[in-house]
C-alpha positions in Angstrom: -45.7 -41.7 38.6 -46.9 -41.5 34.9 -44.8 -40.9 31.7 -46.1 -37.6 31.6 -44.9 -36.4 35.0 -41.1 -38.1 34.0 -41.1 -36.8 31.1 -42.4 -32.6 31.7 -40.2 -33.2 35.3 -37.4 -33.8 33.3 -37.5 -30.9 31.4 -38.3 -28.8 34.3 -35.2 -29.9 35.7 -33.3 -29.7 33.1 -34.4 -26.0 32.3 -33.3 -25.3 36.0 -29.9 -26.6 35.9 -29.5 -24.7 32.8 -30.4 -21.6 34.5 -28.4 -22.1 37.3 -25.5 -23.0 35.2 -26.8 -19.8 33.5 -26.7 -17.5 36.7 -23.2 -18.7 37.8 -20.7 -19.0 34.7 -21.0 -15.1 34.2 -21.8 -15.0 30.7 -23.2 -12.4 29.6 -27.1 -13.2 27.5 -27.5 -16.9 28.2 -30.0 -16.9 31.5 -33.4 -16.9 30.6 -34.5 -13.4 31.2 -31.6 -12.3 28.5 -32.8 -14.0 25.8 -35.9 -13.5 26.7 -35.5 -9.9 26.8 -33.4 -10.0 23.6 -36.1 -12.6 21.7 -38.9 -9.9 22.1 -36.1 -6.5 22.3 -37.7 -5.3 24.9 -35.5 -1.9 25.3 -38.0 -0.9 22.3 -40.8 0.4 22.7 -42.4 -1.9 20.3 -40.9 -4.9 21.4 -42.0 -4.1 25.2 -45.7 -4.2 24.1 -45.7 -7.0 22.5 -43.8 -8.8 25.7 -47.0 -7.1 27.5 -49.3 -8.2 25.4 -48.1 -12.0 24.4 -47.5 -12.4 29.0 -50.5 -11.2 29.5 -52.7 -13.5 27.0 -50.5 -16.1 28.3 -51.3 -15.7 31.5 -55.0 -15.2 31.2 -55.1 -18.2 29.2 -52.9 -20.1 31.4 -55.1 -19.3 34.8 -58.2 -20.6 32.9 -56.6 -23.7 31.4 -55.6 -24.7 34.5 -58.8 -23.6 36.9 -60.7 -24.9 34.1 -62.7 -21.7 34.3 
């Protein structure tokens, strides 16, 4: 195993005990999906495109980063 793959595997796992710390302590706004839904205010109209639009390119870019397409 390389630096790399402790280092980005740490923060994978780290970002998932946070969540699941998240899920369970019954806060409200401190899982992922609530501050992500309250970063980009998606209950607008606005804010919901630009979620669409920034996910999507994301995504896109992501697929052929990693296909190398």
């Amino acid at each position: 195993m390389t630096d790399p793959d402790i280092v980005w595997g740490s923060l994978f796992a780290a970002g998932a005990a946070f969540e699941t710390y998240a899920i369970f302590n019954k806060k409200n706004g401190d899982t992922l999906s609530e501050r992500t839904r309250a970063l980009f205010q998606v209950k607008t109209k606005t804010g919901k495109a630009v979620f669409t639009v920034a996910w999507v390119t994301f995504a896109a870019w992501f697929l052929i980063h990693i296909t190398g397409g």
